[in-house]
C-alpha positions as CSV (number, residue, x, y, z in Angstrom):
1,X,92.5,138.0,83.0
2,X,94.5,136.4,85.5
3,X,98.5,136.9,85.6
4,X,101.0,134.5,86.6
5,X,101.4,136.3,89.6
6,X,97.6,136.0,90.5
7,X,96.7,134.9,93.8
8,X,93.6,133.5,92.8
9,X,95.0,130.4,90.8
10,X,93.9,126.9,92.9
11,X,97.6,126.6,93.5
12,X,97.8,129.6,95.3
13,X,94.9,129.2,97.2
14,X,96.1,125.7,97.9
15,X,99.3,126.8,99.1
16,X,98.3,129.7,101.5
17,X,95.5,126.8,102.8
18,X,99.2,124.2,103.2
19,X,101.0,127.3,104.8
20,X,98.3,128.1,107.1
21,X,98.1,124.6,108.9
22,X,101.4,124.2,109.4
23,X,101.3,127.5,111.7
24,X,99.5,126.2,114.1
25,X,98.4,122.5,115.6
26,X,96.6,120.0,113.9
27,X,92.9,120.2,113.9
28,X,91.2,118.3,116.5
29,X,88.8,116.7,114.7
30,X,91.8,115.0,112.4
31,X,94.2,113.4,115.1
32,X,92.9,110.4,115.6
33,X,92.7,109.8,111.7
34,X,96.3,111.0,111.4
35,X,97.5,108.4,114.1
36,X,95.6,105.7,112.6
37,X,96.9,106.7,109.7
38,X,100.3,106.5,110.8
39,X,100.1,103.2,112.7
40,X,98.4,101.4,109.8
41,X,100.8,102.6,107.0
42,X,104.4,101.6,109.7
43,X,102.8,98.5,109.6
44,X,102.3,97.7,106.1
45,X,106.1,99.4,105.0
46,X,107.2,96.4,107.8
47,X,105.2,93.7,106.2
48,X,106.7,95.2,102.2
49,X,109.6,95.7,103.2
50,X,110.7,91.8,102.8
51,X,109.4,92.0,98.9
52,X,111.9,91.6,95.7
53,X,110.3,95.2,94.9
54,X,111.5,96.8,98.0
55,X,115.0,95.4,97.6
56,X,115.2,97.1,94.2
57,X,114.4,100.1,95.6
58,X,116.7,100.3,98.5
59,X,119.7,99.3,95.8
60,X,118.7,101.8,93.2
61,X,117.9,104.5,95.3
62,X,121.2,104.0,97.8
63,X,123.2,103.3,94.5
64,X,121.6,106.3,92.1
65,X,121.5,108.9,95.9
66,X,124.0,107.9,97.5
67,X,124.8,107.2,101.4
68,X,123.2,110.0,103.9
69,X,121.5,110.2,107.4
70,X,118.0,109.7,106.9
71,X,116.8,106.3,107.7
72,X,115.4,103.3,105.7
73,X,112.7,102.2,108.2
74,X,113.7,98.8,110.4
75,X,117.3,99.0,108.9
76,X,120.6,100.1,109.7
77,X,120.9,102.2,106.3
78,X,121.2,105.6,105.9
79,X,121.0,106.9,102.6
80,X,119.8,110.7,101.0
81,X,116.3,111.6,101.9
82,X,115.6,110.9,98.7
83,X,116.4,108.0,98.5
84,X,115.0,107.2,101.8
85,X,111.2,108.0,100.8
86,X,111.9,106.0,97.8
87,X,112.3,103.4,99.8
88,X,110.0,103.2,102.8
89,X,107.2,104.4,99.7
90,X,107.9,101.2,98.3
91,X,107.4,98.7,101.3
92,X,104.7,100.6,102.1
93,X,102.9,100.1,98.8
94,X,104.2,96.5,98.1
95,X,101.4,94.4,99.6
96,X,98.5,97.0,98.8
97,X,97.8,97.0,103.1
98,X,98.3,101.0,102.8
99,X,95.5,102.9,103.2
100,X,93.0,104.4,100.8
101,X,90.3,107.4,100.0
102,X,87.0,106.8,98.1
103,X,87.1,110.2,96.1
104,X,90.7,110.2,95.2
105,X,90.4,106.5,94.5
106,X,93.6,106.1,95.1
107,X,95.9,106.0,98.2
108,X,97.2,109.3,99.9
109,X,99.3,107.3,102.8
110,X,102.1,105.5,100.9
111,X,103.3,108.6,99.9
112,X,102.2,111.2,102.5
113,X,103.4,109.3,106.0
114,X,106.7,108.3,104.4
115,X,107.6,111.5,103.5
116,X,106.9,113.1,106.4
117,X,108.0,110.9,109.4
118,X,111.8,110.3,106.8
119,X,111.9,114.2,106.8
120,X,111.1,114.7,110.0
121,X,114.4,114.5,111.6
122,X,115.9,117.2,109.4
123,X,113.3,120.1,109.9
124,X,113.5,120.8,113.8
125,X,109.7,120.1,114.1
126,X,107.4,119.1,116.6
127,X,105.1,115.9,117.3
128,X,102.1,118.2,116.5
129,X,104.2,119.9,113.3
130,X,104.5,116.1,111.8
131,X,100.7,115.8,112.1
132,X,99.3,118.8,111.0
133,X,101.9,118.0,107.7
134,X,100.7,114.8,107.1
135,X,96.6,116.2,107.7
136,X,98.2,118.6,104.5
137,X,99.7,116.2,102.4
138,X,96.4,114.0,102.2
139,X,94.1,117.5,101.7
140,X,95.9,118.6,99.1
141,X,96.3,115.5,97.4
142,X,92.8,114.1,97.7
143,X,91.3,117.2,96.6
144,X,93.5,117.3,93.5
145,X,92.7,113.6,92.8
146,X,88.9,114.0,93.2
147,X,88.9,117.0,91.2
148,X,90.4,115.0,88.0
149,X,88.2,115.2,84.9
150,X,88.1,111.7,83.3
151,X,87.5,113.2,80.1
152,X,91.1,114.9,79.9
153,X,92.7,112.6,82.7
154,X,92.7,109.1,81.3
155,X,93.8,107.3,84.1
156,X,93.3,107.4,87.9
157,X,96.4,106.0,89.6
158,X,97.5,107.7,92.4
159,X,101.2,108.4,90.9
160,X,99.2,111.1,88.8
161,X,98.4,113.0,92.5
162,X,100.7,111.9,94.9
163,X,103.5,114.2,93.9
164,X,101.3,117.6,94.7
165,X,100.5,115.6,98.2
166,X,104.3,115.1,98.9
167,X,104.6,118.7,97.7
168,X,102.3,119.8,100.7
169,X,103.7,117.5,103.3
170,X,106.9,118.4,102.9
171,X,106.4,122.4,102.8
172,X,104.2,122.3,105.7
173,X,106.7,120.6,107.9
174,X,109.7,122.5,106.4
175,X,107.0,125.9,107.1
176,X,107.7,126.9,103.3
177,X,106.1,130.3,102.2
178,X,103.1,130.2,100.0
179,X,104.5,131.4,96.6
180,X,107.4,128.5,96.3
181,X,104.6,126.0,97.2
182,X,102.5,127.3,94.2
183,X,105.3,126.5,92.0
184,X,106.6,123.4,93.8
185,X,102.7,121.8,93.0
186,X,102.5,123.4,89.7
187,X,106.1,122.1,88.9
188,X,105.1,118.7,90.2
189,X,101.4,118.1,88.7
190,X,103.7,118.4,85.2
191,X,106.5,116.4,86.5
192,X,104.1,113.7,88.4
193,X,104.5,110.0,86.1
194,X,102.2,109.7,83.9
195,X,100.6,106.2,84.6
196,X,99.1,105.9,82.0
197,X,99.7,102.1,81.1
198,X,99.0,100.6,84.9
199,X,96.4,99.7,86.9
200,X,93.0,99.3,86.5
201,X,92.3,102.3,84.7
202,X,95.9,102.3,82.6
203,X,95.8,100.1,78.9
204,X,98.5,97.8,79.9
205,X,96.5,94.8,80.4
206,X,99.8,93.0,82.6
207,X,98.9,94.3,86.3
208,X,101.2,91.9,88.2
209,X,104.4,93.8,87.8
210,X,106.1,96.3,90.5
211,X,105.3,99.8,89.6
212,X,101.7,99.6,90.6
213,X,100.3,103.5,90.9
214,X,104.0,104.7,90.8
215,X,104.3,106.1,94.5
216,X,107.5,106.5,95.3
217,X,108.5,107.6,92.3
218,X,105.9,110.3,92.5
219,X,106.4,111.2,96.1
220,X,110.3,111.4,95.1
221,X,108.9,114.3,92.4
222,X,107.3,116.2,94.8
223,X,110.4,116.5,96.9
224,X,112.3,117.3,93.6
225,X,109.6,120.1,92.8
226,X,109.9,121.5,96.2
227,X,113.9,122.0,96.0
228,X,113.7,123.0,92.5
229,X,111.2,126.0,93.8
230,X,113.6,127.1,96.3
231,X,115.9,127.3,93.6
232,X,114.4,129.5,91.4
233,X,112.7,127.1,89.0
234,X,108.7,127.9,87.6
235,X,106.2,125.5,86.8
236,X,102.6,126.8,85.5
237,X,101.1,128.2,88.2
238,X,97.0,128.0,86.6
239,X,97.6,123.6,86.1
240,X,94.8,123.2,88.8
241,X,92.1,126.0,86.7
242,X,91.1,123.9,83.8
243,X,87.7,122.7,84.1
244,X,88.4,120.0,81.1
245,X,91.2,118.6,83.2
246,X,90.3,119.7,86.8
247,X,86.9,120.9,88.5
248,X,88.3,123.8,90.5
249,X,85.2,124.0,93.0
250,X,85.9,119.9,94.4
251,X,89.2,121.3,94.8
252,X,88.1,124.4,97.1
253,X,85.1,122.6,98.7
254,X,85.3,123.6,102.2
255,X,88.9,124.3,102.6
256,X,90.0,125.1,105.5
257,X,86.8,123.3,107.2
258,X,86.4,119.7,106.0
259,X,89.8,117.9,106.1
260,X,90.0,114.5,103.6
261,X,92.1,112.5,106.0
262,X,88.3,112.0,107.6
263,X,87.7,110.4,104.6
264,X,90.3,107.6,105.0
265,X,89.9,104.3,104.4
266,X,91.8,101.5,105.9
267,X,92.5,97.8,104.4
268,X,92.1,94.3,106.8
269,X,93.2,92.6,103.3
270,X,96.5,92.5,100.8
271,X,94.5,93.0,98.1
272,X,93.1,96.0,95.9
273,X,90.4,97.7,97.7
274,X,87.7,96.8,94.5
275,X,88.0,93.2,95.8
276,X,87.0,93.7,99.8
277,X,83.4,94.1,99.7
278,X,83.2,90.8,98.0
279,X,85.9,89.2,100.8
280,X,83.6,90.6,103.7
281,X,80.3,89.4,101.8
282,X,81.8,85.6,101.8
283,X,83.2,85.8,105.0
284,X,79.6,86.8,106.2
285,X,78.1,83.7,105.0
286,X,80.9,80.9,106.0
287,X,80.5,82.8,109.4
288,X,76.5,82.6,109.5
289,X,76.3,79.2,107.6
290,X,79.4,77.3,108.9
291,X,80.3,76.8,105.1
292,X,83.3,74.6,104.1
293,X,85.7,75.1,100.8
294,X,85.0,71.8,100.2
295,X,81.1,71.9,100.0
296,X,81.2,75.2,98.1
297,X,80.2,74.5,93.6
298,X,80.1,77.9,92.5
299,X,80.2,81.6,94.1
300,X,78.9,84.5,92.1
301,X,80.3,88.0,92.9
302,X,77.6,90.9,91.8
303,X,79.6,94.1,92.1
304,X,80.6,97.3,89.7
305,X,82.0,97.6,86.8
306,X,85.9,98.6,87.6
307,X,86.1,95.4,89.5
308,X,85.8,93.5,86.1
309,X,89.2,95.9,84.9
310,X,91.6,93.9,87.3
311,X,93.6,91.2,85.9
312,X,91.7,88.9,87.8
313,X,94.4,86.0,86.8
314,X,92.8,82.9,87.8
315,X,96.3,81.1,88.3
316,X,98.6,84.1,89.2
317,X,102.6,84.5,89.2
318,X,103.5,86.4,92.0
319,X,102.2,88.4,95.0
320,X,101.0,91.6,92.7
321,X,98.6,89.2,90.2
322,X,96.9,88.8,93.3
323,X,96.6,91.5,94.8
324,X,94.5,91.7,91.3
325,X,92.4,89.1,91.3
326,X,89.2,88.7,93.4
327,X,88.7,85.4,91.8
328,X,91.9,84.2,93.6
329,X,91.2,86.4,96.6
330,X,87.8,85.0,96.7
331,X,89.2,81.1,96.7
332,X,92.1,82.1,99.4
333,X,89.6,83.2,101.6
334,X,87.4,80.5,101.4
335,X,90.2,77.9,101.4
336,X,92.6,79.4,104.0
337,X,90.2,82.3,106.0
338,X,91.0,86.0,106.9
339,X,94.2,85.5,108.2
340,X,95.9,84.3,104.8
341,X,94.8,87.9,102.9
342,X,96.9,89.8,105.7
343,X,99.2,89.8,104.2
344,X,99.4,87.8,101.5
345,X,102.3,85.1,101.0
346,X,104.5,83.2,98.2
347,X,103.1,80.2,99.7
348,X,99.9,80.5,98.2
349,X,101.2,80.7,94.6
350,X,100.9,77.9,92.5
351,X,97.9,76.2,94.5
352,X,96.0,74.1,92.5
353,X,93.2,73.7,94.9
354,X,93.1,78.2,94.7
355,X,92.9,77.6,91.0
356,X,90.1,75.6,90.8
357,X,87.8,77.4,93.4
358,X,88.9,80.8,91.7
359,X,87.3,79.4,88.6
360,X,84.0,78.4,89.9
361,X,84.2,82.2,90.8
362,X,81.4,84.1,88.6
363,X,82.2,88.3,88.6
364,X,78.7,90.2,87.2
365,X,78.1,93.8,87.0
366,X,75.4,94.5,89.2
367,X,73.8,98.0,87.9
368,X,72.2,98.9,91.4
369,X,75.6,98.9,92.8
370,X,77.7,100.3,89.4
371,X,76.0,103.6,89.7
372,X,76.8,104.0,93.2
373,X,80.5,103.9,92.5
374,X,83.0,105.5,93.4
375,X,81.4,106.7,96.3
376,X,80.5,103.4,97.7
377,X,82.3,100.2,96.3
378,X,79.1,97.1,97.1
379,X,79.2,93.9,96.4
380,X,76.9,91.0,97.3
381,X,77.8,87.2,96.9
382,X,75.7,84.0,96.1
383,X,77.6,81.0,97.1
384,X,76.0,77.4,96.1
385,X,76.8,74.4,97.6
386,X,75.8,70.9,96.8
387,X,72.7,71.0,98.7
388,X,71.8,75.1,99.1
389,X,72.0,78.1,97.8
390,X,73.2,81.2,100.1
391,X,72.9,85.0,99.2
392,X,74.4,87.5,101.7
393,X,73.7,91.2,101.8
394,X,74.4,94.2,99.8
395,X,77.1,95.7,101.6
396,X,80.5,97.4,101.2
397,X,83.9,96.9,102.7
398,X,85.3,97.3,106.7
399,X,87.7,99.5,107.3
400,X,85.4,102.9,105.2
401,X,84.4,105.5,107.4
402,X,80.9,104.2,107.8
403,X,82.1,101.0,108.7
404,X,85.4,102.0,110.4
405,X,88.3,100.5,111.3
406,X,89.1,102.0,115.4
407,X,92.3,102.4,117.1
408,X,92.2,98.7,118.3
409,X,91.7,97.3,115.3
410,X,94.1,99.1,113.4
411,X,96.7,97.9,116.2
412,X,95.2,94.5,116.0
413,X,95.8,94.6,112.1
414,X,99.9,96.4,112.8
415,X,100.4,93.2,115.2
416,X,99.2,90.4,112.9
417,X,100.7,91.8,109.9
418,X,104.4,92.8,111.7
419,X,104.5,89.7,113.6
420,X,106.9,87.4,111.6
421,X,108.9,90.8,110.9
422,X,109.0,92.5,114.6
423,X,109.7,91.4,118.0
424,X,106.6,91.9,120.3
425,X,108.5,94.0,122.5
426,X,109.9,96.3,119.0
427,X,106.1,96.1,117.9
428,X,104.9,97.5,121.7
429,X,107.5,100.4,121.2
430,X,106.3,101.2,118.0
431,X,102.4,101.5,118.8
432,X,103.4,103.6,122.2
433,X,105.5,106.0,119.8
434,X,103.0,106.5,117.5
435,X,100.5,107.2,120.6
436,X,102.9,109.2,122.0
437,X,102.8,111.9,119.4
438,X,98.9,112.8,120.8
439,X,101.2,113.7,123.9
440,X,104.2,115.9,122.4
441,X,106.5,113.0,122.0
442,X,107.9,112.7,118.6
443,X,111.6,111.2,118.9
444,X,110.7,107.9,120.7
445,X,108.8,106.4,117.3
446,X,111.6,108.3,114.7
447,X,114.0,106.3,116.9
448,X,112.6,103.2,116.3
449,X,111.9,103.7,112.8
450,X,115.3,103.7,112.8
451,X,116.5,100.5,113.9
452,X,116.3,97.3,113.2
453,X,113.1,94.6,114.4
């Protein structure tokens, strides 16, 4: 029988795997991930940062925190680190632009880049230290969130996981030894929110409201689980070895060897992931078909299942209703094109002409493609007009890693989505910092971070 001192509990083996990268330099095979990852994620904080939601957050945290020296991205604040992940976790996550991972089905970068690149000034690290943390934070996480048993688990947000990933960014960059990581993740899988109630999966049936997958909050545990292990405090160490809860072996799959920020996926749209493969479908017939809003009677989305669980509001009342709805996604594409979904504006709220093509919108559960999810998310669309009838192909959504997202368009995506927030010359600093941690440079881009646009 095991013992709490064991070091064969998934925690422990998770934490000599965190404590092991962050002794040497990030695996090869991840970097270009990791500073995709990192572009993409600077970009959508910038774009959030603007939101009602983010304000909150910057008040509360700065007012329940207090003042300090780590930095609230693009600002002149300083405030507790903290408070500053709370923060830059919540402009990252406003706009659903942050990244995303098909197994954790969830999203690993909202928490995992903030915590990092805000800590980063207070650990002494280097350029490749800050990567090889963040390649931790989103193993650690995604494997925890993959491994989740639905049966015991009731709800798949990424607040649920993101604590353990903050957990493993912030002790590989600080170079934390392996026993007070086991108890900073076991502390924080107990202390992670709960989640029950939002998102697709939660019972609240009112998405459009600012907690989302509860993020920051959750990357704001891990950093309280961390400190709380240096001090002494216990958490229980087995959480992870519960096969009704969690399947131990996804957890341990080729640790060490296969790293999930590979896995990545990245997000041309404001919108929840479950809605792009329809967005690309449409966009592929207007583009081969030179269809007009105006000519289109009906469009008929064939996808999975959880697609159907969004809120799906056909006349929504702010920016997170919809980020919700594919039937109002669906209309703002057709009406306004790509450009209007990145990122999504105030200005396309209370649009009659959205409302009525959102409800010629049809959603169907299409069984060929329900049993392929979650490991591919399909959709195909039928679009009539008033003389034809188009059907595009079965397909899934840009930006996955069989249908990736490069370098240039991940800095094509940062520039359009930056550009009423950022000068061009403040957005050409910031992509050349970011590249420049590939080279050893680290406090170019954590300078910027720290000023205004």
């Amino acid at each position: 029988m095991k013992t709490p001192t064991d070091p064969m509990y998934t925690t422990h083996l998770l934490a000599e795997h965190v404590h092991s990268l962050s002794s040497a330099p990030p695996p090869v095979s991840t970097r270009d991930t990791a500073l995709r990852c990192i572009l993409d994620l600077i970009g959508a904080a910038v774009a959030g940062a603007a939101l009602q939601c983010s304000r909150a957050a910057r008040n509360s945290a700065t007012a329940l925190f207090g003042k300090g020296e780590a930095a609230i991205w693009m600002t002149d604040r300083t405030v507790m680190p903290i408070a500053a992940v709370i923060a830059n976790a919540t402009a990252a996550s406003a706009l659903d632009l942050d990244d995303g991972h098909r197994a954790a089905r969830g999203h690993p970068g909202a928490c995992v880049v903030p915590t990092v690149l805000t800590l980063a000034p207070f650990a002494g690290v280097s350029a490749d230290d800050v990567l090889s943390a963040i390649v931790s934070g989103y193993d650690v996480g995604v494997r925890v969130a993959a491994a989740q048993n639905a049966e015991g688990i009731q709800t798949r947000q990424s607040g649920r996981w993101a604590a353990l990933a903050a957990v493993a960014a912030a002790a590989s960059l600080f170079k934390v030894e392996p026993a007070l990581i086991a108890q900073a993740l076991s502390i924080a899988g107990v202390l992670a929110p709960n989640q029950q109630a939002n998102g697709s999966s939660g019972y609240s049936r009112l998405t459009g409201n600012d907690v989302k997958e509860g993020i920051p909050w959750s990357a704001a545990t891990g950093l309280m689980a961390l400190d709380l292990a240096r001090n002494g405090y216990t958490g229980p160490e087995d959480l992870l070895d519960h096969p009704g809860y969690y399947d131990r072996q996804r957890i341990l799959e080729g640790l060490g060897q296969r790293f999930e920020i590979c896995g990545t996926y990245f997000k041309p749209y404001a919108c929840c992931r479950y809605i792009h493969p329809a967005l690309d479908r449409l966009f592929d017939l207007v583009k081969a078909h030179e269809l007009r809003a105006a000519d289109i009677v009906s469009v008929e989305v064939e996808t999975f299942g959880w697609a159907l669980k969004l809120g799906n509001l056909l006349s929504p009342a702010n920016l997170v209703d919809i980020q919700y709805s594919l039937p109002y996604c669906v209309a703002i594409a057709a009406i306004e094109g790509r450009g209007a979904l990145a990122p999504v504006s105030e200005s396309l709220l209370n649009r009659p002409d959205l409302t009525h093509l959102a409800r010629q919108v049809r959603i169907t559960v299409n069984l060929e493609i329900d049993a392929l999810f979650p490991a591919e998310t399909l959709a195909k669309v039928t679009v009539e007009t008033r003389r034809h009838k188009y059907v595009s192909a079965l397909d899934g959504p840009s930006g996955d890693p069989q249908r990736p997202m490069d370098w240039r368009a991940i800095e094509e995506k940062f520039l359009r989505v930056t550009r009423h927030v950022l000068s061009p010359s403040k957005q050409g600093a910031i992509i050349d910092g970011v590249l420049g941690l590939a080279a050893g440079e680290l406090d170019p881009l954590l300078r910027h971070l720290r000023s205004p646009g």
